[in-house]
C-alpha positions, 0 to 999 in steps of 0.5 A: 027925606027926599024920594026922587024915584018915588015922586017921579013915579007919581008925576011929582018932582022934589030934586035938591036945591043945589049950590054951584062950586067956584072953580078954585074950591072944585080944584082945592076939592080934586086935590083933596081927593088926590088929584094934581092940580095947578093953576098957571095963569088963571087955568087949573090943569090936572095931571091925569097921567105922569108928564101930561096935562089938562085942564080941569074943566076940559070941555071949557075953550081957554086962549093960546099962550105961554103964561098959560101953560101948565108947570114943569115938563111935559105934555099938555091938551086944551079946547082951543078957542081959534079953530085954525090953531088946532091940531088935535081934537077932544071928544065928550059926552054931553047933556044938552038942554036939560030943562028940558029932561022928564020922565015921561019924554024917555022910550017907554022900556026905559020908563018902565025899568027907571020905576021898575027900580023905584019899587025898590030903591029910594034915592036921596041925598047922602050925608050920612057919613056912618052909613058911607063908609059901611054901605056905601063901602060895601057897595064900591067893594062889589063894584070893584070886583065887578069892573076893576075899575082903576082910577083911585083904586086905593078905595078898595082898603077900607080906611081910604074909601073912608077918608075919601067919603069924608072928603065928599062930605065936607064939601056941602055943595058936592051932590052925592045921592045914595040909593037905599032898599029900606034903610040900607045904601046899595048905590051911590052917585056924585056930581058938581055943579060948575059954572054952567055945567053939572059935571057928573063925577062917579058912581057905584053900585052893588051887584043885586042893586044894578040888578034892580035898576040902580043905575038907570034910577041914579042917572034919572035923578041926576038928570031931575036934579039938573033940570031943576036948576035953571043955571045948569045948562049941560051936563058933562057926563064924561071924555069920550073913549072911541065908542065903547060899551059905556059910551053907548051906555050913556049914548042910548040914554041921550048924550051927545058925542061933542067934538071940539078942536084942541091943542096938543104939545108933546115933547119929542121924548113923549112924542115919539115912543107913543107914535111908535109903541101905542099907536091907537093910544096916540091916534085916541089922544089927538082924536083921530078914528 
């Protein structure tokens, strides 16, 4: 089996051999794990919130026009290609260069906690379905306790996290690593390789395990993993949420805060309630300080 902490530790790489996902199976993927997505002139959106749209890859730059747009009433936002049809920005985390990540370019306090956690951890490739739906639930379980993390949230029931984790699984270009002390799943990370971006989806781990370093181990070997692919050009670590502890999480681990221009359309119904009763909400949204 693959041993990314391990290797690394000794200088020695075996990152996976990873196989791209067209955009049309990662959208029938985000659907089968319960997100809305539609396609509406060769652009799938997703339906993060009720009435409001984006699109699936919201970092990619797609033209202005009608046939576009995505289905039914509401809001939408998109990059847009012509800066001066902006009226709204989108902030993200990114990962540039990542041929050009190693263990040895990190500070030194990071090496020494991502092989500190590689005495304890081995990280390889999750197929095991037994092993996530008992571990691996465990591990999410605890993680739920910790931060109430809300999106999915219906994985806290036993059988849906199982139904969820055989959905991942069914998808063999998916990239799902787990992180075992032993035998034993403590930690798990997912992420999709989309055209020339690795988009890093979820991850979880339990409570003794983050202790251990499973985080900083996890994320090191993604970044081994997308390094070793020539046709990963960055890597989308996440929509940036106006600077809070986990974007300086990932900040101090190298992402880049990219902004870039972006169209906004609410409908007055929409429009006006956010101005009046969420105004911060509504200044994050159209990517205002």
């Amino acid at each position: 089996m693959l041993s990314f902490a391990r290797a690394a530790a000794n200088g020695f790489h075996m990152p996976p051999q990873l196989e791209a996902l067209s955009v049309a199976e990662y959208a029938r993927l985000e659907t089968a794990l319960g997100m809305t997505v539609r396609e509406s002139g060769g652009i799938h959106w997703v339906r993060p919130r009720p009435f409001f749209w984006r699109p699936l890859l919201p970092y990619e730059p797609f033209p202005l026009a009608p046939a576009n747009r995505p289905p039914g009433w509401g809001g939408w936002q998109q990059v847009v290609r012509e800066p001066a049809a902006a009226n709204a920005t989108m902030a993200f985390l990114m990962l540039e260069q990542p041929a050009e990540y190693s263990l040895e370019g990190v500070t030194h306090n990071r090496r020494r906690l991502i092989r500190g956690a590689g005495r304890k951890l081995t990280v390889r490739p999750l197929r095991d379905a037994r092993q996530f739906h008992t571990e691996g639930y465990a591990a999410y379980v605890s993680f739920y306790q910790r931060t109430r993390y809300g999106h999915l949230e219906s994985r806290r029931r036993g059988e849906h996290f199982a139904r969820w984790a055989d959905t991942l699984l069914a998808e063999p270009k998916a990239l799902i690593l787990g992180a075992f002390a032993e035998d034993t799943l403590r930690a798990v990370s997912v992420a999709y390789w989309v055209g020339a971006t690795l988009l890093y989806a979820t991850h979880f781990t339990d409570g003794e395990a983050l202790r251990w370093g499973a985080t900083e181990l996890l994320f090191h070997s993604l970044r081994e993993a997308a390094a070793a692919q020539p046709g990963i050009r960055r890597v989308y670590v996440r929509r940036y949420q106006g600077g809070n502890s986990m974007d300086q999480y990932y900040q101090m681990r190298g992402a880049e805060l990219v902004r870039l221009p972006a169209r906004l359309e609410l409908p007055p119904a929409l429009r006006w309630p956010l101005r009046l009763l969420r105004p911060r909400w509504y200044a994050r949204l159209r990517g205002t300080p």
